[in-house]
N, C-alpha and C positions, 0 to 999 in steps of 0.2 A: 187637300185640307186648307179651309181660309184662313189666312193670318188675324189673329188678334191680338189688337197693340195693348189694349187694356188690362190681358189675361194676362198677355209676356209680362207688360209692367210687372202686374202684384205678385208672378213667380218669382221674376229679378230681385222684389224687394225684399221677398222671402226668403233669398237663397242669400243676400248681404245682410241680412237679420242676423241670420244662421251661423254664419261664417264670423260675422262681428262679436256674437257671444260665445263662441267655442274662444276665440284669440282672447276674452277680456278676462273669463274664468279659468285658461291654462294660466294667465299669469299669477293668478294667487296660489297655484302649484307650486310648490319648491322643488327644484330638484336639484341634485349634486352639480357642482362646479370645482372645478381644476382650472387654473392658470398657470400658466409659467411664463416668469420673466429672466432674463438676462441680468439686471440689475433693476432699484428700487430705491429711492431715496424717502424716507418719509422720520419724523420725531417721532415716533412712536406707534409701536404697533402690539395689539391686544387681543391676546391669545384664549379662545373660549372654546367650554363643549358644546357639544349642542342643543342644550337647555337656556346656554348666556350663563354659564359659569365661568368668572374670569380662573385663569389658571397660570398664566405666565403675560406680563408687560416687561417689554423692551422700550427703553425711552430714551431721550438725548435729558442733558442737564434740567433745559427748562419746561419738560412734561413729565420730569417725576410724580410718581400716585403718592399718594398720603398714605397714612396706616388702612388699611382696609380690611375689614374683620367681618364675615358674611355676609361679601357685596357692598357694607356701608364705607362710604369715604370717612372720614377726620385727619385732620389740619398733622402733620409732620412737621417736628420743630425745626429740623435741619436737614432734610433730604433736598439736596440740589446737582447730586450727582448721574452722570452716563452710568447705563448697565442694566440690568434684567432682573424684576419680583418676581419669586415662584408663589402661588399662592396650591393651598390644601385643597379636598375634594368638595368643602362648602366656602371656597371662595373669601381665606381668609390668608393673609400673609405668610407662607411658612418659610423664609430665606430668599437670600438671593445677591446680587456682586456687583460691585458698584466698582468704580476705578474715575482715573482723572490725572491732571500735574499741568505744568504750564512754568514758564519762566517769567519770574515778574517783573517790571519795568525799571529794578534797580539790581536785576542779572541774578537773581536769586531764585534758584530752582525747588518748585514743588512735586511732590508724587503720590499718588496715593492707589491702595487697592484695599477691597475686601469680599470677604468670601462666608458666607454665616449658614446656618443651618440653626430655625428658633421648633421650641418647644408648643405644642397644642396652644395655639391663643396664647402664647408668651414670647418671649425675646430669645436673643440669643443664645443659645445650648453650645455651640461649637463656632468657633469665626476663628479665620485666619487672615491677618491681615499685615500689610507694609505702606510703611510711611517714610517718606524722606523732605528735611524742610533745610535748602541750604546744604551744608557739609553733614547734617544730622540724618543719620539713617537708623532708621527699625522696624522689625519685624516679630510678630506674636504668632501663636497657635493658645487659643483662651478654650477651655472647658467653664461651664457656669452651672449652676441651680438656680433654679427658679421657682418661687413657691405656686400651689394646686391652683390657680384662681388665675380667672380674663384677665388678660392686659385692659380691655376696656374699662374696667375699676378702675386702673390708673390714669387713663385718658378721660373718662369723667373727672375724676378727683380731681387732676390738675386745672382742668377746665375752671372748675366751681372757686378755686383760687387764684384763679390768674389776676385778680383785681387786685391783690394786698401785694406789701409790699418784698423785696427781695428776702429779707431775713425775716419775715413773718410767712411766705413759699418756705423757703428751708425747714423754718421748726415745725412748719402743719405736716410739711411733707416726711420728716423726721421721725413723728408720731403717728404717722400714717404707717409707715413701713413695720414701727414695731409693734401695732397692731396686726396687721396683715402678714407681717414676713418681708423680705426683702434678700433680692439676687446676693448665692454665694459662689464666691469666683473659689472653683476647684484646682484645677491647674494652669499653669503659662510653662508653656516654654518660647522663650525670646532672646532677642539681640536688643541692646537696649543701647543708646545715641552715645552711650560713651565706650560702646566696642568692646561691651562686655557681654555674654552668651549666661543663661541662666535657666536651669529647671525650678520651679517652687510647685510644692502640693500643701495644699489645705484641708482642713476638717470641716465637715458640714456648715459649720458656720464661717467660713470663708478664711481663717486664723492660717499663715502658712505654718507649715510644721516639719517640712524639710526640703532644705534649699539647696541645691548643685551648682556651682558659681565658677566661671571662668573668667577673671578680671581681667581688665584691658591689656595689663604687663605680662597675662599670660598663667598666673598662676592660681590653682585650681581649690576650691573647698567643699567642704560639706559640713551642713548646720542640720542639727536637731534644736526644734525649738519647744516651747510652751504654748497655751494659747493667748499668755500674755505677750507672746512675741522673745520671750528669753530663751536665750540658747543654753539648751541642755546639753549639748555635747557636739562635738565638732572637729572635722577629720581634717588638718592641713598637710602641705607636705615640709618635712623636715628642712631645716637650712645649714 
């Protein structure tokens, strides 16, 4: 059989054609990946399904997420803490635990944690948190209500007044809340900075109505109140 150099060529070029498009279009195939590392240093990392539903971030101080309510970012007044968002199955904030402390450059020690669990498109229902500033230490367990309606109502609103001035914010937002409803804090139980230990419950509207009170020196009460705040009746111990 006589060799032909013309024929080999346009097989050759046939056969790198071939080989060239199988390798260009396996790559727009996805397929599963697994790594393992040892260790990993990174500011944050962003936990998704496999649609690009966020579900959980991990971040260091300065790659805190904003509020994010179905995938949309907005501006966080004061998130600048380490710690981990859990977000819901449509990718909206539903809790998560933030912590931090440092000694400051005139020897004075800070500490902070917290731990939350928020309501459908609302805030905090449950947080447990401690703080210490200095010789000052405290710690809470808060239960809250929250009225039917988006947090994003509130993050509009405030949006639309951020230009006026500080006590013209307070009364709009004032009268915002008692159109809409506004957060009623149900229970605390806490240690409060002066080293005193305390149960309080409240009524729907946030009024407490009876207080369990261990004061600093040690000695113990019980208040029934009104929901003007007046004590109706109250257990001490005898002296």
């Amino acid at each position: 059989m006589k060799f032909n150099s013309q024929r080999f060529l346009v097989l050759y070029s046939g056969v790198l054609t071939a080989v060239f498009a199988v390798t260009v279009l396996s790559g727009f195939v996805k397929s599963p990946q697994k790594a393992t590392f040892e260790e990993i240093d990174v500011q944050r990392i962003n936990l998704r399904e496999a649609d690009g539903t966020l579900r959980l971030v991990i971040n260091s101080a300065g790659k805190a997420p904003g509020i994010i309510i179905k995938g949309k970012e907005y501006p966080h007044p004061d998130r600048k803490a380490a710690g981990m968002i859990f977000f819901n199955d449509e990718g909206t904030e539903n809790g998560g635990l933030i912590f931090g402390g440092e000694k400051n450059a005139d020897g004075s020690k800070e500490s902070h944690g917290h731990l939350s669990f928020d309501a459908y498109e609302q805030d905090q229902t449950m947080a447990l948190s401690s703080h210490q500033v200095g010789n000052k230490r405290s710690s809470s367990l808060v239960f809250t209500d929250y009225p039917d309606y988006s947090i994003l109502q509130d993050i509009q609103f405030m949006a639309s007044i951020k230009d006026l001035s500080k006590d013209q914010q307070k009364a709009r937002w004032a009268a915002y809340q008692q159109e809409h409803g506004k957060p009623a804090t149900r229970m605390v139980l806490g240690r409060d900075p002066d080293n005193s230990v305390a149960l309080s419950m409240s009524d729907e509207a946030g009024h407490p109505r009876i207080v369990m009170k261990v004061a600093p020196d040690g000695s113990p009460s019980l208040q029934m109140l009104d929901e003007h705040g007046k004590v109706t009746g109250e257990l001490v111990p005898k002296k």
